[in-house]
N, C-alpha and C positions, 0 to 999 in steps of 0.2 A: 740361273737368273741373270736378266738381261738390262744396264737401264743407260741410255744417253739423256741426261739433265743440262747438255749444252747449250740449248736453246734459250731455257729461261731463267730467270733473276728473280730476284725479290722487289719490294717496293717500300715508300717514304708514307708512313700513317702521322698524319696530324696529334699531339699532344688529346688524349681521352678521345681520338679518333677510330673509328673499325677500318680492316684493308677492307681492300675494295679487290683487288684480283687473287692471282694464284696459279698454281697447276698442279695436278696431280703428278706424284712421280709414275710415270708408264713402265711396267715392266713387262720385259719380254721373259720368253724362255727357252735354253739350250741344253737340250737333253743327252746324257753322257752314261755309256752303258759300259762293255769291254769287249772288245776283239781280243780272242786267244790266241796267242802267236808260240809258236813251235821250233824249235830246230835239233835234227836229229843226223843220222846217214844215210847213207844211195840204200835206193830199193824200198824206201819208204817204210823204214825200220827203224831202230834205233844206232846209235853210233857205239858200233864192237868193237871191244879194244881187248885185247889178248891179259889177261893174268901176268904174261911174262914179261910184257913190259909196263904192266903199274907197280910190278914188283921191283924188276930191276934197272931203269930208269933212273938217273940222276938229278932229277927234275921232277918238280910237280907237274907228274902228268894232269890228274885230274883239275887242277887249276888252272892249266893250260887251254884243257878241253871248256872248260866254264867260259873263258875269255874268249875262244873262239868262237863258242856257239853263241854266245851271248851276242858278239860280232855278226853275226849271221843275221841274226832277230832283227839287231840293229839299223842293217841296209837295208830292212824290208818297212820296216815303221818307218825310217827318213824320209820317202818316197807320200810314204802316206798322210805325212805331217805338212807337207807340202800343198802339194797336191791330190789329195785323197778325193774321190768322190763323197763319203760317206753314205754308201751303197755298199754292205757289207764288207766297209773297210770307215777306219775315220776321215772325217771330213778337214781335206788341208785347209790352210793358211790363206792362201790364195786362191783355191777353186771357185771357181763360180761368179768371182769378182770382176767387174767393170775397171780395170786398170787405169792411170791415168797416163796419157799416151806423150811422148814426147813430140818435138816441134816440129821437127823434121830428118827424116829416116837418112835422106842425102847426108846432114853432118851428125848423125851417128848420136849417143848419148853426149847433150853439151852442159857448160857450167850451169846454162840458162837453165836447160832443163831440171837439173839435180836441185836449184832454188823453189821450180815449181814443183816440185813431189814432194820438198820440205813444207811447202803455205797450202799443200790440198789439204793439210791436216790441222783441225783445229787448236789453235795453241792449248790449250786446254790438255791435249793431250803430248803436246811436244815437247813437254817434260819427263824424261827416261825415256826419252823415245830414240828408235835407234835401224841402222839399215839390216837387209839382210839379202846376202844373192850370195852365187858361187863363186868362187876363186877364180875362175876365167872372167865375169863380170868386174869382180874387183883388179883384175890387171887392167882392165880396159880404162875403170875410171881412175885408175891411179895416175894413168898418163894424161889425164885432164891438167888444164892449166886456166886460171883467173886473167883476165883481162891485163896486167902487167906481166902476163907469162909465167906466175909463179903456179908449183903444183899446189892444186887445191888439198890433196893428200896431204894431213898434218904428222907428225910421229910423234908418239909419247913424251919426245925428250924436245931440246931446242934443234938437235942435230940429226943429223942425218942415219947418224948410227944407231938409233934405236930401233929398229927391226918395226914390224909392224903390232906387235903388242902396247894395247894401250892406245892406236891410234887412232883419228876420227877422221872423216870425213864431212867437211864442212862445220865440225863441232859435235855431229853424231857419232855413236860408235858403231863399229861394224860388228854382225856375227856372218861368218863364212858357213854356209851349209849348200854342198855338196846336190843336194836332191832340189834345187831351185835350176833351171834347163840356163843355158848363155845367152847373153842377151839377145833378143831377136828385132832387130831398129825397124823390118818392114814389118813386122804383125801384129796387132794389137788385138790378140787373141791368147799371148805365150806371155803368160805373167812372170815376168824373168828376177822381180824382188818385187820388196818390200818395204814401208818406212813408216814408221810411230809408234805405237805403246805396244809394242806386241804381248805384253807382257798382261792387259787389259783387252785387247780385241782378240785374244787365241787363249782357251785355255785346254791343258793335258790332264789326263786322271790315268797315272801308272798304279791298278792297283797292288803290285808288289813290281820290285827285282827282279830279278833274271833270277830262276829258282832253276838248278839244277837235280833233275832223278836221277839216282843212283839206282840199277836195278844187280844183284851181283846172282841173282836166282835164276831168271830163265835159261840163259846160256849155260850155265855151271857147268854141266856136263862138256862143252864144248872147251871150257876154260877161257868163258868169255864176260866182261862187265857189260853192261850197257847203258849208255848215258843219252838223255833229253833234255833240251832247256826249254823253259814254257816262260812265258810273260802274254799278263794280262793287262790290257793297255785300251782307250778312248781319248778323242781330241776333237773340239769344234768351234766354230768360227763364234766364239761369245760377246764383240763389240765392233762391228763394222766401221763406226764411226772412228774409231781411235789410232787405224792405221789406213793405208792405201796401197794397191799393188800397184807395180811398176810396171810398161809395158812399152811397145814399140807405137809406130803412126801405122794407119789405116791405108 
């Protein structure tokens, strides 16, 4: 379910007076199912591991193999979370979106422009609202600086030595993901971030964990285990109004 009530208000009724206007709430709707995601070994099998070494192995192998595959699973949803068609895959964050493009591609991302990607969004929503692009984007805008030359990059602390945990940008906070492309200042076609309630206009439905099969039967003969990770996962764009993607000039 889908609804933007930004538009309208309520009204002032006369003392034993009736209102006089109104609106319906409008809802939309954004349908969420599961893409199966997989990860296993070469050859389009599953991942064999020898008996001899979950036996003697100092280390949790098997826990090992979970984090990795899980890892695996993981690089291939990020991409999709992003960007996704949702054409048998989820639909990203950003696809399909009308970005809003900055001023001018000659001086690159400026303070100017990082003010207007913050007021394309309705205040309404610019509360928990927050950035999100790659870590090569965020070096770029780190080096930005305010009209008195100070960096607009704030850090958690008063000083300088607080690393970048906790820090904001212009008052918002950042989340760094990897699967959004580097900025691109001539395109305005390469949604390179994003800024507002992501948290209201994207929603995810993980129907479980990263579930690891254990199979210790097929191989046996072989003296082999064999391990799958599966996760079942859906994501799509549930309030357009509440954030805006980030893009280069035309």
């Amino acid at each position: 379910m889908t609804v933007d009530d930004t538009a309208n208000t309520g009204e002032i009724v006369a003392e034993n007076g009736t209102f006089a206007g109104g609106a319906d709430l409008v809802f939309g709707t954004a349908n969420l199912g599961a893409y199966k995601y997989m990860a296993g070994g070469a050859g389009a099998v599953p991942l064999r591991v020898s008996v001899e070494l979950l036996q003697d192995a100092r280390f949790d192998v098997q826990g090992l193999i979970t984090r990795k595959l899980g890892e695996r699973i993981a690089r291939l949803q990020a991409p999709h979370l992003v960007s996704g068609t949702g054409s048998g895959q989820p639909l990203g964050l950003v696809y399909g979106l009308t970005g809003i493009e900055i001023a001018d591609d000659t001086d690159g991302v400026t303070y100017a422009d990082l003010v207007d990607f913050i007021h394309s969004v309705d205040p309404a929503y610019r509360e928990n609202a927050r950035w999100a692009f790659n870590d090569t984007s965020l070096a770029t805008l780190q080096k930005l600086t305010d009209s008195n030359g100070d960096p607009i990059w704030r850090g958690s602390g008063a000083g300088l030595d607080q690393g970048l945990q906790g820090s904001t940008l212009l008052g918002f906070p950042v989340t760094i993901d990897q699967a959004f492309p580097d900025i691109d200042v001539d395109s305005n076609t390469v949604n390179w971030g994003a800024f507002g309630q992501l948290s209201e206009g994207y929603v995810v439905r993980r129907v479980r964990d990263v579930q690891l099969i254990v199979n210790p039967w097929t191989r046996a003969s072989n003296g082999q285990v064999e391990f799958t990770a599966w996760s079942r996962m859906d994501a799509t764009q549930q309030n357009t109004n509440a954030y805006v993607a980030l893009t280069g000039e035309a």
